[in-house]
MDAnalysis code that builds the backbone (N, CA, C; Angstrom):
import MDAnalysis as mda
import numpy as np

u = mda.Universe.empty(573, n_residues=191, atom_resindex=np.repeat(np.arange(191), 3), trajectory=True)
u.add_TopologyAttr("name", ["N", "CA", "C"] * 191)
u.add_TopologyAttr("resid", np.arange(1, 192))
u.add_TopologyAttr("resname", ["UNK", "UNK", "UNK", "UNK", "UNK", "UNK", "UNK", "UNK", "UNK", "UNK", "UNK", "UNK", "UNK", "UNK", "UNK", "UNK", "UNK", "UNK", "UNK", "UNK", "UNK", "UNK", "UNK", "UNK", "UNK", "UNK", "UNK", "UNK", "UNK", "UNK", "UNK", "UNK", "UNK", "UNK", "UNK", "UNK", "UNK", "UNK", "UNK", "UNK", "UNK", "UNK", "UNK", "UNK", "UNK", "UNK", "UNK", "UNK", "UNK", "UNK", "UNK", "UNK", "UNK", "UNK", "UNK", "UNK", "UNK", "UNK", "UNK", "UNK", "UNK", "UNK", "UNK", "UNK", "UNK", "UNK", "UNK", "UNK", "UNK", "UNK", "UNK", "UNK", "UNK", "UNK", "UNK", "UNK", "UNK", "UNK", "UNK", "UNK", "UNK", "UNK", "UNK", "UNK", "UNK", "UNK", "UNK", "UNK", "UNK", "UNK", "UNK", "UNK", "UNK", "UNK", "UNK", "UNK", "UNK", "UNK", "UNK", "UNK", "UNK", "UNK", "UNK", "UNK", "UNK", "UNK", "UNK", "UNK", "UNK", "UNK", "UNK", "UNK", "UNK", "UNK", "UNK", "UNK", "UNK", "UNK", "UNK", "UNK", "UNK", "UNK", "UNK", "UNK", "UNK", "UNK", "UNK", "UNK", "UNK", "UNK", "UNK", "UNK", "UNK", "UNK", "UNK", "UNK", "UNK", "UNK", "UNK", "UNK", "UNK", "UNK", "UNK", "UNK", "UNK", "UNK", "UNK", "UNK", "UNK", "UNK", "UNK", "UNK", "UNK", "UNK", "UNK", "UNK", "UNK", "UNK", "UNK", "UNK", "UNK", "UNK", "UNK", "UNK", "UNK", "UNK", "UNK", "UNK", "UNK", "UNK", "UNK", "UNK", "UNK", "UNK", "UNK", "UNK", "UNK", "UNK", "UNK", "UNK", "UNK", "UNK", "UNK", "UNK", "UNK", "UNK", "UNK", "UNK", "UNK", "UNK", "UNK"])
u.atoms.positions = np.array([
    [43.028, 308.205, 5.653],
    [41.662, 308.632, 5.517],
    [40.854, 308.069, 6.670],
    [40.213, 309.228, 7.125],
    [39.466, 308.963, 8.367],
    [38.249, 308.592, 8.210],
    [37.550, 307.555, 8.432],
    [36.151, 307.346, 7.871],
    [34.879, 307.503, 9.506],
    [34.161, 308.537, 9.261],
    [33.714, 309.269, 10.304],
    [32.398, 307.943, 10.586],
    [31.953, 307.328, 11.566],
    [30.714, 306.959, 11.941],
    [29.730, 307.562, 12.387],
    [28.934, 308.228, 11.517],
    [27.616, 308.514, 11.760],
    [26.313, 308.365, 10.494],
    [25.410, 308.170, 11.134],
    [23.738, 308.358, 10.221],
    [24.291, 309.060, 8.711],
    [24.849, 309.966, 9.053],
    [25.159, 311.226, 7.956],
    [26.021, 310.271, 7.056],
    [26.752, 309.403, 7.309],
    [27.823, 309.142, 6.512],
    [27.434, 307.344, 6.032],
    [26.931, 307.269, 5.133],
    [25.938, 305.330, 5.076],
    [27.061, 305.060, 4.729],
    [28.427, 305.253, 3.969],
    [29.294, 304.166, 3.872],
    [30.048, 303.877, 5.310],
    [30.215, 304.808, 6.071],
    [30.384, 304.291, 7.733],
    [29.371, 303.034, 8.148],
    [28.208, 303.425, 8.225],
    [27.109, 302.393, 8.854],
    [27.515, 301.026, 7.492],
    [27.901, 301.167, 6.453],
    [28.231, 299.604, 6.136],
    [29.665, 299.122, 7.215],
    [30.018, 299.522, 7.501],
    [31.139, 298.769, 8.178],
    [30.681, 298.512, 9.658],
    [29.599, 298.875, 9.548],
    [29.224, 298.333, 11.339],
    [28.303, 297.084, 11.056],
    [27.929, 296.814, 9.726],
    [27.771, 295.375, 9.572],
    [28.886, 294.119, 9.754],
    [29.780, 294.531, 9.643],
    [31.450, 293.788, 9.294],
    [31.430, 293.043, 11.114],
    [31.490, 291.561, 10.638],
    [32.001, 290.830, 11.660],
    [33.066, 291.395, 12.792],
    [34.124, 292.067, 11.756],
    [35.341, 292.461, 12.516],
    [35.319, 294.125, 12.386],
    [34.221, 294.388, 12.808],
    [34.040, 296.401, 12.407],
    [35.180, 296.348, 14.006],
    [35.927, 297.609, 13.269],
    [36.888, 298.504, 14.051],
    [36.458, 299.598, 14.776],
    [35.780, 299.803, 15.815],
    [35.122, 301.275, 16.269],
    [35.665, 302.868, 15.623],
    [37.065, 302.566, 15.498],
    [37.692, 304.091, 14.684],
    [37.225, 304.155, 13.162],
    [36.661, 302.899, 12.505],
    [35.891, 303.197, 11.402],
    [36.802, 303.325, 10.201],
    [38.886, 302.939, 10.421],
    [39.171, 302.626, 9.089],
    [39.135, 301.837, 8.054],
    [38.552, 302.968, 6.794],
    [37.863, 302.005, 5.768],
    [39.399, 300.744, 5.473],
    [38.645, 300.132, 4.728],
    [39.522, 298.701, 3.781],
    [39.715, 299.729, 2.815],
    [40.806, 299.358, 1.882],
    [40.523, 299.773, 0.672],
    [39.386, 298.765, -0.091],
    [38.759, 299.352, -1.100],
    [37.892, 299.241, -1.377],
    [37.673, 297.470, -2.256],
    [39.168, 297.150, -2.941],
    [39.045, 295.690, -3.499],
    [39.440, 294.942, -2.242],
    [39.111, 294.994, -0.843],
    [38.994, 294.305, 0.002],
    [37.729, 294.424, 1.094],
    [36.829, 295.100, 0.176],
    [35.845, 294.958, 1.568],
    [34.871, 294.836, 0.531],
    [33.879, 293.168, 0.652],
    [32.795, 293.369, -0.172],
    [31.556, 293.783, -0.021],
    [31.093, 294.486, 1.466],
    [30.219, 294.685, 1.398],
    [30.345, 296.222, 0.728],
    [30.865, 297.136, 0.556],
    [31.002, 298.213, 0.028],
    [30.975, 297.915, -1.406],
    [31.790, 296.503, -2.163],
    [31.184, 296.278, -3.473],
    [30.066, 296.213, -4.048],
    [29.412, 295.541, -3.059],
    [27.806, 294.852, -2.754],
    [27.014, 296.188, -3.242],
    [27.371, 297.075, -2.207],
    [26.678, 298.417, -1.967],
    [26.680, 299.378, -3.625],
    [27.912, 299.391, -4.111],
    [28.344, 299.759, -5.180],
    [27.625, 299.213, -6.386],
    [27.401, 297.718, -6.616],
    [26.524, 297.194, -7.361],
    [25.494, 297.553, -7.216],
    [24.650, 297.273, -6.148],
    [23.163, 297.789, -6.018],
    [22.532, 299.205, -6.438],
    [24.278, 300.651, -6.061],
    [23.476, 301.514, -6.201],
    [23.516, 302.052, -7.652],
    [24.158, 301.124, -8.350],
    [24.891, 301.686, -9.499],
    [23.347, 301.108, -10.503],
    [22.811, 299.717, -9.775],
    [21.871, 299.544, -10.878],
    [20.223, 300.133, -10.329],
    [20.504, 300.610, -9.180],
    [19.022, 301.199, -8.542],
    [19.287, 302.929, -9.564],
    [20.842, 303.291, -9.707],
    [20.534, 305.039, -10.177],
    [20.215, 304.641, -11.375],
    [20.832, 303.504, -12.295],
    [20.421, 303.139, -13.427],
    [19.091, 303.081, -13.805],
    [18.407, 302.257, -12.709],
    [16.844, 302.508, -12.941],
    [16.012, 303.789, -12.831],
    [16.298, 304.675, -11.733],
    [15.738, 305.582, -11.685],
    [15.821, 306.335, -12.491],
    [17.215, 306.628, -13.491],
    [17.619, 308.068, -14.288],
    [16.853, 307.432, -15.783],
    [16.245, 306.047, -16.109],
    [15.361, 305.563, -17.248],
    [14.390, 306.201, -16.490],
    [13.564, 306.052, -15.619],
    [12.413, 305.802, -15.229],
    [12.257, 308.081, -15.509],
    [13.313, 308.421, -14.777],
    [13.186, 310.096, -14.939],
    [13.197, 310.217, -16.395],
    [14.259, 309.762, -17.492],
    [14.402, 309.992, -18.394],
    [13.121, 309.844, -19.271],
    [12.486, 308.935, -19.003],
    [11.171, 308.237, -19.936],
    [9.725, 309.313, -19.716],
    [9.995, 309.730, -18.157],
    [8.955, 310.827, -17.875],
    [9.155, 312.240, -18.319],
    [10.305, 312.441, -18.649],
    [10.805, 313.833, -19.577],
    [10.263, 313.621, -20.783],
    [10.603, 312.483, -21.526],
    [10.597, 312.387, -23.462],
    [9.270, 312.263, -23.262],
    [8.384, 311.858, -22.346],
    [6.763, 311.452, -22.754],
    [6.226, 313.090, -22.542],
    [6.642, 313.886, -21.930],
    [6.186, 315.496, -22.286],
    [6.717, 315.671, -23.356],
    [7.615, 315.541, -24.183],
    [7.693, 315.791, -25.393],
    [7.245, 314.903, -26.670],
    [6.562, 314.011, -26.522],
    [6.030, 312.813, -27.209],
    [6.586, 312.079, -27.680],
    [7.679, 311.365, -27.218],
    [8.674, 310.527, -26.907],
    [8.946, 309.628, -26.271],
    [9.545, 308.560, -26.309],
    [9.588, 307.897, -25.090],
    [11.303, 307.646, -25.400],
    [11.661, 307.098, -24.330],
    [13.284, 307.049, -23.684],
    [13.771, 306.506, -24.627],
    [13.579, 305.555, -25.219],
    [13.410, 304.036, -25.733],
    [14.087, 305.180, -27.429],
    [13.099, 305.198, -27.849],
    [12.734, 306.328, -28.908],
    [13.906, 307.179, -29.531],
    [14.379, 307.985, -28.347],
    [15.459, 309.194, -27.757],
    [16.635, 308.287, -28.242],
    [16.714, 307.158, -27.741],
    [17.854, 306.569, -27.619],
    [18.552, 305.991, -29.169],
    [17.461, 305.454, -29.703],
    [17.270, 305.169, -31.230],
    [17.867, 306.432, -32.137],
    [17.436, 307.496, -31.560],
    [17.596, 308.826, -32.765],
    [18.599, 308.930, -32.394],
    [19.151, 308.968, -31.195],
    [20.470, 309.883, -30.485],
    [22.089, 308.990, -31.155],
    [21.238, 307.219, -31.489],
    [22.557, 306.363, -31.793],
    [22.549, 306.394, -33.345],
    [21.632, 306.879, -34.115],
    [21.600, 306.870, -35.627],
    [22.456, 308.479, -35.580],
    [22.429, 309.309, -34.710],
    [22.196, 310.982, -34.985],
    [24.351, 310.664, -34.971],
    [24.767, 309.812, -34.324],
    [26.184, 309.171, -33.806],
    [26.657, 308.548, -34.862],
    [25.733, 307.334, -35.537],
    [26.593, 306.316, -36.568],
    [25.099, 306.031, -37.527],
    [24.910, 307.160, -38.590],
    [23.806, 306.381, -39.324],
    [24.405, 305.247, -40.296],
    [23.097, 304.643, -40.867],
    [23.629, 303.738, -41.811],
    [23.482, 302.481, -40.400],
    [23.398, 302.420, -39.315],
    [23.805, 301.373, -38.567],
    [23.085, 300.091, -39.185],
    [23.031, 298.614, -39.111],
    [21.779, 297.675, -39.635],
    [21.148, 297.668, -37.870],
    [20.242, 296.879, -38.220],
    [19.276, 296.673, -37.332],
    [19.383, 296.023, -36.047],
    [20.646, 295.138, -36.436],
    [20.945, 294.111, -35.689],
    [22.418, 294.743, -34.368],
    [22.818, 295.775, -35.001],
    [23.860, 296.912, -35.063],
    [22.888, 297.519, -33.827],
    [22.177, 298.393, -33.843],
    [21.203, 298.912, -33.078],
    [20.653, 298.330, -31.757],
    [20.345, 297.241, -31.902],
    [19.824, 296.221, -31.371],
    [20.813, 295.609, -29.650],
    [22.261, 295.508, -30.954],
    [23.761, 295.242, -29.732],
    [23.879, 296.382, -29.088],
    [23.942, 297.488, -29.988],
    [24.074, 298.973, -29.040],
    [22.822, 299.082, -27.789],
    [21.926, 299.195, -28.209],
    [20.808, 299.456, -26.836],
    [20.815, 298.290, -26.286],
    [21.209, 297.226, -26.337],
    [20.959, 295.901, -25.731],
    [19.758, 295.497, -25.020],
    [18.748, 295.678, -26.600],
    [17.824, 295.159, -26.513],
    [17.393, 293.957, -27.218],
    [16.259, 293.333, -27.204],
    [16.237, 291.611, -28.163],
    [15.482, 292.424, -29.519],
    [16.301, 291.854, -30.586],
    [16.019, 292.279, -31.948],
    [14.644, 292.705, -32.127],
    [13.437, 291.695, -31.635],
    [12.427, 291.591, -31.799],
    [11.735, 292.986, -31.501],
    [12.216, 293.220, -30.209],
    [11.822, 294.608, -29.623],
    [12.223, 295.944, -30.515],
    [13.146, 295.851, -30.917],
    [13.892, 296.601, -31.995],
    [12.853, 297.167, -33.280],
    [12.685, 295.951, -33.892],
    [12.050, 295.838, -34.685],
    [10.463, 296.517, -34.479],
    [9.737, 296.574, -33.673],
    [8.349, 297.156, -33.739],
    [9.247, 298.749, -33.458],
    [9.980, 298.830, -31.943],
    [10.047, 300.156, -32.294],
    [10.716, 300.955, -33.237],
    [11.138, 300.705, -34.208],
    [12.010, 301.105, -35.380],
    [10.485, 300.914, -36.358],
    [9.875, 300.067, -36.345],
    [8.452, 300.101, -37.316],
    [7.629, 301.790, -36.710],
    [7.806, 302.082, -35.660],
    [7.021, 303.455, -34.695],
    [7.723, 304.603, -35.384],
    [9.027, 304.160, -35.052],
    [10.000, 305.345, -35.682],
    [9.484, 305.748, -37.268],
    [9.517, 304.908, -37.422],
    [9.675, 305.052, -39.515],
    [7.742, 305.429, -39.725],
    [6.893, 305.244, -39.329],
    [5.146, 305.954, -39.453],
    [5.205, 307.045, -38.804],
    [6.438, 307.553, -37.868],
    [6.141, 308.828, -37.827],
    [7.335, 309.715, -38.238],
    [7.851, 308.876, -39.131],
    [8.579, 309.531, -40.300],
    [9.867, 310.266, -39.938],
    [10.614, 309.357, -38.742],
    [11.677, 309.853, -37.850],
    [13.026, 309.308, -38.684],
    [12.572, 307.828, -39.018],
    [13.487, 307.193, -39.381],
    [13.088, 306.690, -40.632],
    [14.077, 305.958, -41.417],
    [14.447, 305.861, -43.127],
    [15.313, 304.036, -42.638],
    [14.264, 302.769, -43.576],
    [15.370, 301.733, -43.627],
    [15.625, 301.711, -44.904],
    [16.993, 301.708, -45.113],
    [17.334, 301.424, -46.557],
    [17.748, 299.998, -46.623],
    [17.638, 299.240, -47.813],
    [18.270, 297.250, -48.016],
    [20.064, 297.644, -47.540],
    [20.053, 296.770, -46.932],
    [21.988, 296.728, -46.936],
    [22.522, 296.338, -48.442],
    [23.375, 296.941, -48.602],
    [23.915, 296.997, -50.355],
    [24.313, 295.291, -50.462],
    [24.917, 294.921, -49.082],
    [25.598, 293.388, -49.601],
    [24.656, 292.162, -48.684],
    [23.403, 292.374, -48.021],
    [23.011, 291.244, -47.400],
    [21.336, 291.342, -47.453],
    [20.817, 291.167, -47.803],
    [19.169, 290.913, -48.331],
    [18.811, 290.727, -47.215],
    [18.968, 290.291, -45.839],
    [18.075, 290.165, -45.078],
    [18.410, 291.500, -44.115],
    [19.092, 291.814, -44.167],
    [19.370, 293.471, -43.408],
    [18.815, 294.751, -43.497],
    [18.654, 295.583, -42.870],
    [18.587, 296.863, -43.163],
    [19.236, 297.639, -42.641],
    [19.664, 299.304, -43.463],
    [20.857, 300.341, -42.669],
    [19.431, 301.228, -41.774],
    [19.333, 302.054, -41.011],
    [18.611, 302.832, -40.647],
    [19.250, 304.230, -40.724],
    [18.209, 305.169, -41.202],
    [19.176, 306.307, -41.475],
    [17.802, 307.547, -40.886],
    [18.204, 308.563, -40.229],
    [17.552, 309.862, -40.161],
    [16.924, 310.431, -41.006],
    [15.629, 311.304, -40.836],
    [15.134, 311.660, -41.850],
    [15.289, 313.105, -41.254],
    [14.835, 314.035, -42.156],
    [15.197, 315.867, -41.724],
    [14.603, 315.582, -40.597],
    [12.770, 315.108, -40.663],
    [11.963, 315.156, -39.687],
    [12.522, 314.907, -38.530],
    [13.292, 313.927, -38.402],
    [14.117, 313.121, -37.152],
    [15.106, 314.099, -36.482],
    [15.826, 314.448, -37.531],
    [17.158, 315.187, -37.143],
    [16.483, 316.830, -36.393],
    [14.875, 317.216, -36.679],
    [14.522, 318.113, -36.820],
    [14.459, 317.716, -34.948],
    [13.574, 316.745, -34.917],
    [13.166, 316.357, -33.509],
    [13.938, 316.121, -32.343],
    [15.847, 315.810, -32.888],
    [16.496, 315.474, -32.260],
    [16.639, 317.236, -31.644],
    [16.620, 317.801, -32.289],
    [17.483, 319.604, -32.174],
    [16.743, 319.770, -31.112],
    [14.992, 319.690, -31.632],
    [14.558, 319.800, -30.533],
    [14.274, 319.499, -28.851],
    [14.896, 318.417, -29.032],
    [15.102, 317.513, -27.779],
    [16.294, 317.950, -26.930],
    [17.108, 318.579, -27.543],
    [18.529, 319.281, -27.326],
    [17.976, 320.073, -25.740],
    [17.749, 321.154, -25.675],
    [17.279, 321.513, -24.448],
    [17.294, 320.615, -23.499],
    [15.895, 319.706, -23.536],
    [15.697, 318.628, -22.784],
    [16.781, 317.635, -22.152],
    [17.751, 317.456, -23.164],
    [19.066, 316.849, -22.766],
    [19.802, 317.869, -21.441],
    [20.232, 318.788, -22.013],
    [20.836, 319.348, -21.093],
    [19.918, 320.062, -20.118],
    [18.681, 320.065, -20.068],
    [17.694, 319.656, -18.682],
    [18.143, 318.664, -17.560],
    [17.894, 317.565, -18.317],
    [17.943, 316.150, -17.573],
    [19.471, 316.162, -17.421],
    [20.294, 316.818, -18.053],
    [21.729, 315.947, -17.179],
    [22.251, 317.078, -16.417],
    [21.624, 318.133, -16.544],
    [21.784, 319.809, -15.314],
    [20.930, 319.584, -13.630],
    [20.123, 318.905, -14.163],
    [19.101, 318.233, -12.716],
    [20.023, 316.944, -12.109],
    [20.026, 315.899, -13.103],
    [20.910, 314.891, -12.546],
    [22.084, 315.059, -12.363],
    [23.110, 315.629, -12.513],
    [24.407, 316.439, -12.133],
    [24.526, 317.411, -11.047],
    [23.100, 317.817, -10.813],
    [23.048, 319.007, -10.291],
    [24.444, 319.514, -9.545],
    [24.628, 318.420, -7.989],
    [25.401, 318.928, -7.374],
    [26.815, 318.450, -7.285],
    [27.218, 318.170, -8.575],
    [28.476, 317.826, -9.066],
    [29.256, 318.873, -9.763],
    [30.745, 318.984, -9.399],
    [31.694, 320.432, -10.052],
    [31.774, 319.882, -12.049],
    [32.649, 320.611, -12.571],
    [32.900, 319.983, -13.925],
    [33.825, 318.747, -13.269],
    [34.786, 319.517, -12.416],
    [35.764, 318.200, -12.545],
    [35.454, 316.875, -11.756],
    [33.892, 316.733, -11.018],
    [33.741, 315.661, -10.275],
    [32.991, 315.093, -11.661],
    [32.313, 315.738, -12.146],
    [31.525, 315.190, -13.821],
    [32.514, 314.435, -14.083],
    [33.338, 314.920, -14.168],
    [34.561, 314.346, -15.524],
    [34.900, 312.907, -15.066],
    [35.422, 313.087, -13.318],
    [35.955, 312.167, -12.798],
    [34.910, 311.126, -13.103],
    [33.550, 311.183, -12.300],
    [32.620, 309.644, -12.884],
    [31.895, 309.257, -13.918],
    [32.565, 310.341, -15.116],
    [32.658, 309.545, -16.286],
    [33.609, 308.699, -16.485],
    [35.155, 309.203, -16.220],
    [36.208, 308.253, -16.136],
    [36.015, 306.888, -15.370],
    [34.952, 307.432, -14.282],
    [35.389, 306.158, -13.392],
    [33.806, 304.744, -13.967],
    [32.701, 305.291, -14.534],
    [31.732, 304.841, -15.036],
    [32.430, 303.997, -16.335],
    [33.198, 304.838, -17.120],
    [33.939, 304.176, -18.566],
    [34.552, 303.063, -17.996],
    [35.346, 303.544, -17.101],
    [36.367, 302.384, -16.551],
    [35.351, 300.795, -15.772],
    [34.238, 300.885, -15.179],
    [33.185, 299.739, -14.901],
    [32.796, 299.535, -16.141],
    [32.504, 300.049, -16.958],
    [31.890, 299.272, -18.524],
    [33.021, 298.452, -19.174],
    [34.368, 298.860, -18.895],
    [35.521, 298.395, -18.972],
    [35.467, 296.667, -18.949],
    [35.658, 296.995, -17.914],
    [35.656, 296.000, -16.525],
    [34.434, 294.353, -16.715],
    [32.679, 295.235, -16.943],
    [31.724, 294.697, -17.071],
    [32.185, 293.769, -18.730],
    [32.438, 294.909, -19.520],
    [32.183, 293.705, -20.815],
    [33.571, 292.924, -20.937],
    [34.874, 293.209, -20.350],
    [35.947, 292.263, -20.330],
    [35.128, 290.983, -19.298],
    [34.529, 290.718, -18.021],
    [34.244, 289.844, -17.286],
    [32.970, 288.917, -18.360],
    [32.562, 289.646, -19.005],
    [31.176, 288.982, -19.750],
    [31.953, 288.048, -21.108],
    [32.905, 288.684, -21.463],
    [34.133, 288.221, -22.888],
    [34.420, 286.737, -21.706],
    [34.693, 287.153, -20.665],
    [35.989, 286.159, -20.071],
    [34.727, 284.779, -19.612],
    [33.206, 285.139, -19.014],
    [32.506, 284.232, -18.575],
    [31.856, 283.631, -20.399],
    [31.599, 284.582, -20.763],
    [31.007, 283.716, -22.750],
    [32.285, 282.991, -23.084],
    [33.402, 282.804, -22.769],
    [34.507, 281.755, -23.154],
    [34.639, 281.129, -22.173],
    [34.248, 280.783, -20.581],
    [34.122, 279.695, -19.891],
    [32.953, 278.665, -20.420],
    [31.994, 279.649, -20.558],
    [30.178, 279.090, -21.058],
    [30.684, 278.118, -22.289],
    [31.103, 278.772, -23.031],
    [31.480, 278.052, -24.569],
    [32.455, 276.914, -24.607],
    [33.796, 276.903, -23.473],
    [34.604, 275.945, -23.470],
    [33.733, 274.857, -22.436],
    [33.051, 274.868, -21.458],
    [32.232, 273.935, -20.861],
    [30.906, 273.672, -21.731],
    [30.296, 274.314, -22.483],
    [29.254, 273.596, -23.118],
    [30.379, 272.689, -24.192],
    [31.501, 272.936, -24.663],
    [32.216, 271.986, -25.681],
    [32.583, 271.027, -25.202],
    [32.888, 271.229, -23.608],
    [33.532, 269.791, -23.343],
    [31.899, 268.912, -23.243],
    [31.085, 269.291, -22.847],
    [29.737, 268.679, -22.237],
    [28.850, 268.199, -23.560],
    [29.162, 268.765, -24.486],
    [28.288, 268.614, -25.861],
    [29.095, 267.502, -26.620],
    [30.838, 266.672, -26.216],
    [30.949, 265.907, -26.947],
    [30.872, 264.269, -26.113],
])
């Protein structure tokens, strides 16, 4: 693989940062060159930001917010979830959870029922109204991921879902592996 140097091509211009850049421009493979990791991190959490920031300006024409969408879309997946359930899924702090799930339920989107076996819990469940709002939002979905896809085939879709699944992979095995360094060094340090 020939990796072309020009303006047109920015993963070329990262390798003309490289101490030891090669003028013919062959790439590393990729688990050997970190500034292309570097690059990979950054853009992965800059599209992350932008496709909330697009996403949040879509649901607020429909009187919604992202936040909101996301709540209905993970009950519309696994109702019954508890709160705390919800909370791990969007990986947000409970607290936050909690007012917007209070928004949800006054405008009569969402339903908490007591958890059958734990008194301080609740399941969250859909109401017609909700499920009514989700249908409607349906369009809008496949709006926003026909614009953001735009110039992708099915089978390049497919591919960076595979390859997106496979970094979430990756992300929560390294987070498992650093919360059991954290935990075996706060044990040695705490006795």
């Amino acid at each position: 693989m020939q990796l072309q140097c020009s303006p047109a091509n920015p993963a070329a211009t990262l390798y003309h940062k490289l101490a030891y850049y090669k003028p013919n421009c062959e790439p590393w493979p990729v688990s050997r060159n970190p500034v292309i990791r570097r690059e990979i991190l950054f853009q992965l959490t800059d599209v992350a930001r932008a496709m909330r920031t697009f996403i949040d300006q879509c649901a607020r024409g429909h009187g919604m917010t992202r936040a909101q969408w996301a709540v209905l879309i993970r009950l519309e997946r696994q109702e019954g979830m508890t709160q705390a359930e919800m909370a791990d899924a969007l990986e947000i702090q409970p607290i936050s959870l909690v007012r917007l799930i209070d928004r949800l339920c006054d405008q009569k989107l969402v339903e908490r029922h007591p958890h059958e076996s734990d008194r301080r819990a609740n399941r969250l469940y859909l109401t017609a109204k909700g499920r009514t709002t989700l249908e409607r939002l349906v369009p809008l979905g496949r709006e926003i991921s026909g614009n953001v896809l735009a110039s992708f085939s099915e089978t390049e879709a497919t591919e960076l879902l595979q390859q997106l699944l496979r970094i979430k992979v990756n992300v929560r095995k390294a987070a498992a592996r650093e919360g059991a360094r954290r935990a075996a060094n706060g044990a040695r340090h705490a006795g």
